[in-house]
N, C-alpha and C positions, 0 to 999 in steps of 0.2 A: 504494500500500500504506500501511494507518494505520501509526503509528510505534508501538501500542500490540501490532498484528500483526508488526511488524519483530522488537520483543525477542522477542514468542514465537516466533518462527523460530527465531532467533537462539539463543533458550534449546535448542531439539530439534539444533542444527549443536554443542550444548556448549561456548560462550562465555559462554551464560548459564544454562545447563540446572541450570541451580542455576535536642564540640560546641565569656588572657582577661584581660578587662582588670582585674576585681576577682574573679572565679569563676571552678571546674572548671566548672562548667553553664549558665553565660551570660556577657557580659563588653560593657563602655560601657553607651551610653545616646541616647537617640533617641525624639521623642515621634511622627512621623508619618513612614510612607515616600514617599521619593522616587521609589520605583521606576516607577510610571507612566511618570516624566520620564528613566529610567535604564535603559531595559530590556535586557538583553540584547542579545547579536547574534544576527541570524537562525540557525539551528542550521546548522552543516556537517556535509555528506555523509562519510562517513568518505574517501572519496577526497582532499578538498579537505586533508586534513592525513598525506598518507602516513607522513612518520613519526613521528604521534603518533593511529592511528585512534581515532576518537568515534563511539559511538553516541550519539544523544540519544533521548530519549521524553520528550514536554514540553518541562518548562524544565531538568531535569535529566540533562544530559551523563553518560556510564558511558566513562571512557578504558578501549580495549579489554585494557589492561594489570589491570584490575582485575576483568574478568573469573570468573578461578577464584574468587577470593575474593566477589563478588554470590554466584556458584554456592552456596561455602561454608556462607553464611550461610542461601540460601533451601534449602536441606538443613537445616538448624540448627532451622532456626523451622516448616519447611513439611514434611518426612519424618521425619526421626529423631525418633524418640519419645526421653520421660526412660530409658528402659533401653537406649538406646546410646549410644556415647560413642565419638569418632573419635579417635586419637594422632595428630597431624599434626606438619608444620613448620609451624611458627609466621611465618613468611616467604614459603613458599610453599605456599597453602592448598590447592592441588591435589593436593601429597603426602600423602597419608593412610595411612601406615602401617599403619592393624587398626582394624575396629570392632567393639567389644568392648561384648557382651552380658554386662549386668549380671544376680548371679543372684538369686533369691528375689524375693523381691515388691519394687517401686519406688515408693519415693514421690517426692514433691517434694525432702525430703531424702532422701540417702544413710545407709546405716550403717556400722558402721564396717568391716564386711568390704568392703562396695563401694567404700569409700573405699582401702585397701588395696590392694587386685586393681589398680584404675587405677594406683595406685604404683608396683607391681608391673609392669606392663605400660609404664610408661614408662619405670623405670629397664632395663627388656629393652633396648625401643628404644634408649635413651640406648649402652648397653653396645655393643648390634648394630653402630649404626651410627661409632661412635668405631673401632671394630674394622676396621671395613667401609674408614674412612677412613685406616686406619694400614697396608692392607695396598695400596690402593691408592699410599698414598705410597710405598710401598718396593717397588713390584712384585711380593707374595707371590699366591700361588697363593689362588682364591675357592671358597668351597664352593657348595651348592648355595643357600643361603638368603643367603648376597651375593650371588649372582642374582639371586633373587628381589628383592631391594630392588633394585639395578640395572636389572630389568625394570618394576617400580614408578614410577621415574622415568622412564624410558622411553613409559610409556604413556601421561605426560601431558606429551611433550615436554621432558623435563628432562634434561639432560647427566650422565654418572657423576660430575661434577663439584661438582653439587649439594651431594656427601655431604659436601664438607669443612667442618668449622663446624656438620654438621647434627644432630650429638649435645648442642650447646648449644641448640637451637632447638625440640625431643622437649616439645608443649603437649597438653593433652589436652580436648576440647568435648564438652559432655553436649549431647544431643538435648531441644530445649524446644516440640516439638512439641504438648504438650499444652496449657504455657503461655502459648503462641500462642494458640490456638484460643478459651482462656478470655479471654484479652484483644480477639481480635477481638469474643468476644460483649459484653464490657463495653461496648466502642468504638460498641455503636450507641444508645446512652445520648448520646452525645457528636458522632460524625460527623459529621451534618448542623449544629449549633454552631458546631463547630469551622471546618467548611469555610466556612461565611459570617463568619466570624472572617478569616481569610485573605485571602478575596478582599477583605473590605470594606478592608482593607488594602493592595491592591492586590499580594500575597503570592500565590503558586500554592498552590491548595487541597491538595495532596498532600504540603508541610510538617505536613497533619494525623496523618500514618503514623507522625509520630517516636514518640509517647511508646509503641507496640512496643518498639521499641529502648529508651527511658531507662524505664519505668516495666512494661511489660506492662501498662496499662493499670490498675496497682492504686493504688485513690485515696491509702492509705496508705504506700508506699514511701518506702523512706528509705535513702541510701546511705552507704558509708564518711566521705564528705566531709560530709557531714551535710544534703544537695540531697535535698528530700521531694515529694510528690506527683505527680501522671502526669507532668508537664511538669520534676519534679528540679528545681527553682528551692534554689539556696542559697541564707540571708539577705542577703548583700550584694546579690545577684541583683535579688531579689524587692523590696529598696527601692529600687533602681534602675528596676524595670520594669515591677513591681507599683505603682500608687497605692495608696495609704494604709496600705503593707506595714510603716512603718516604728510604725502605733500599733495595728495587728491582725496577727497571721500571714495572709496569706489566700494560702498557699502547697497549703493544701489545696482552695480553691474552683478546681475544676475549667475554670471559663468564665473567673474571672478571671487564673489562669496561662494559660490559652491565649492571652489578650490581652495578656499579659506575654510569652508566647516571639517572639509576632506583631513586637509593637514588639522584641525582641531581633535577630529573625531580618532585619528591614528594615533595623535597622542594621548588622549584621554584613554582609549583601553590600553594602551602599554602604559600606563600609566593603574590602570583598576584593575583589568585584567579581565573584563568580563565585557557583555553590549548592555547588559544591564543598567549597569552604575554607569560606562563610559555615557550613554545615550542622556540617560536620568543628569549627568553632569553637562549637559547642554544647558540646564535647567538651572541645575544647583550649581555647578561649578564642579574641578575638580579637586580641588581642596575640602569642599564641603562632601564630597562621595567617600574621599580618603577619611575623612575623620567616623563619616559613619560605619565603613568597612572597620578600621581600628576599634569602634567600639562593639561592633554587633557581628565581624565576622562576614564571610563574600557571601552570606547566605541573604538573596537580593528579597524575596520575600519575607524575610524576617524583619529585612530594614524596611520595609515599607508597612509593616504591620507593626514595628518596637519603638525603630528609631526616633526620638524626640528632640534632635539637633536643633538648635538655631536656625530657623528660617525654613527648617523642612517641612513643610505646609502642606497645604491639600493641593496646590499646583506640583511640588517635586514628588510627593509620594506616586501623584498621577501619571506625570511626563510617561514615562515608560509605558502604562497601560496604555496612553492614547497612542503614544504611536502606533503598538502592535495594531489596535483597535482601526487607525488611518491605511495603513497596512494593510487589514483585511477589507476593509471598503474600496479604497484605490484600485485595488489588484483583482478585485471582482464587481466592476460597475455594471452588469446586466443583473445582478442579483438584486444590487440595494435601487437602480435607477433605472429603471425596467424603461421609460420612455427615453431613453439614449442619452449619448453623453457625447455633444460635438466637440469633440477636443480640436483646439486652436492647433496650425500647422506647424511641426519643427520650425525654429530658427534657420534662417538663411545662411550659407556662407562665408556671406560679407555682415550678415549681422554678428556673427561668431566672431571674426575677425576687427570689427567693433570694440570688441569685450574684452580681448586678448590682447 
């Protein structure tokens, strides 16, 4: 059985059925990878680690711990459109408390009644479930709608025990299913680029998925930390791993940040030693992966279920999951986008040579 037929099983059983050293968005420095000379260890059978199961597909391991939350995400990007929006815990992505249909027309922004209603709807939760947890502590009598939540957890294997702590945990995800879709058509501009970018690095082509995840694919993006372009390269980044970033921005050429994440990402796993932590260090940095390996050990689903670092939030514990998550959307668009998916034409040439 191919391993790329194993996850889609794996997804219909519902396991799957769903980035420092100077930067949030890259960190060190490295001009050519080792990896060749570094590779990996052959994949293990999920048997061969009873109590820590792995799926692999490629070179990218999924601990079956991380599971609901891959699910999560490929929901996120690949079903829910922008006029849903799921109230989850934020801890365990499997609980999903209400998906709440936004009303009147949806755009890319909200207005301010939709804005509201979600408010609305999360301090419900907030309130329900603090309730929920106050009566279980004292043994009072449950109504019918503590059931209800009680059977919620239930359903996805979660103990009534869940609920304590779960009124601080009440997050809420808008469905970015359209913005997906528009990014995978941007992405065939770039794909095939991209992908010989990688390999000629001796990198696995499918580090091409990330900018889903940090950009959607839009040339212009720009984030709170001030990380611009598909690839989010900060300026300490970009003079690190961009050449000659430090006397032109070229934070926006497309071909030359790819070869800027390329040399980032080569050093980050020689650096961790895994795609795990190297990718998750996109996110968190690679100093901040090092410290959590040092304290919790390369075991990457422990750190995303233990580790309580400095700044390790619900964006780094996730990095990881959404990629695999973009990963599996990207790489199967007649599945999630059954009305087609006009991918924009490879770059030119002389647009290439542009870049270069």
């Amino acid at each position: 059985m191919s391993e790329h037929l194993l996850y889609r099983r794996i997804a219909r059983l519902g396991w799957f059925v769903a980035v420092a050293l100077v930067m949030t968005a890259c960190g060190g420095g490295a001009k050519k990878s080792n990896l060749a000379l570094n590779k990996p260890e052959p994949p293990l059978s999920p048997r061969a680690a009873p109590d820590n199961p792995v799926i692999y597909s490629g070179d990218f391991p999924m601990p079956l711990s991380l599971a609901p939350a891959v699910d999560f995400w490929r929901k996120t990007y690949g079903v829910w459109p922008r006029s849903q929006v799921a109230i989850h815990d934020d801890r365990h992505l499997d609980v999903i408390y209400e998906i709440l249909h936004l009303p009147g027309p949806v755009g890319e922004g909200l207005t301010e009644e939709q804005r509201d209603l979600i408010s609305q709807r999360k301090d419900y939760w907030r309130g329900k479930l603090a309730g929920l947890e106050s009566k279980l502590r004292y043994g009072a009598d449950l109504d019918a709608d503590d059931q209800l939540v009680l059977s919620k957890l239930a359903a996805v294997g979660k103990p009534a025990s869940t609920v304590y702590g779960a009124s601080e945990r009440v997050r809420s995800q808008r469905g970015i299913r359209e913005r997906f879709k528009r990014g995978l058509e941007i992405s065939g501009r770039y794909d095939r680029h991209f992908r010989r970018i990688f390999r000629s690095s001796g990198l696995p082509e499918d580090l091409s998925y990330l900018p889903h995840v940090e950009s959607s694919f839009q040339l212009k993006a720009k984030s709170s930390a001030g990380a611009v372009g598909l690839w989010q390269f900060t300026k300490p980044a970009a003079k690190t791993f961009i050449p000659g970033s430090d006397k032109v921005d070229r934070r926006l050429d497309p071909i030359a940040s790819a070869n800027g994440a390329a040399r980032y990402l080569s050093h980050a796993y020689n650096k961790l030693g895994n795609w795990p932590a190297a990718v998750t260090s996109y996110n968190h940095g690679i100093g901040g992966m090092k410290r959590a390996q040092d304290q919790m050990g390369q075991d990457f689903g422990k750190i995303v279920a233990s580790y309580d670092g400095p700044s390790f939030g619900f964006a780094s514990r996730n990095y990881y999951a959404q990629f695999l998550a973009a990963r599996e959307v990207a790489s199967n668009p007649s599945r999630y986008f059954q009305e087609g998916v006009a991918y924009e034409p490879p770059l030119s040439s002389g647009e290439l040579l542009a870049s270069e």
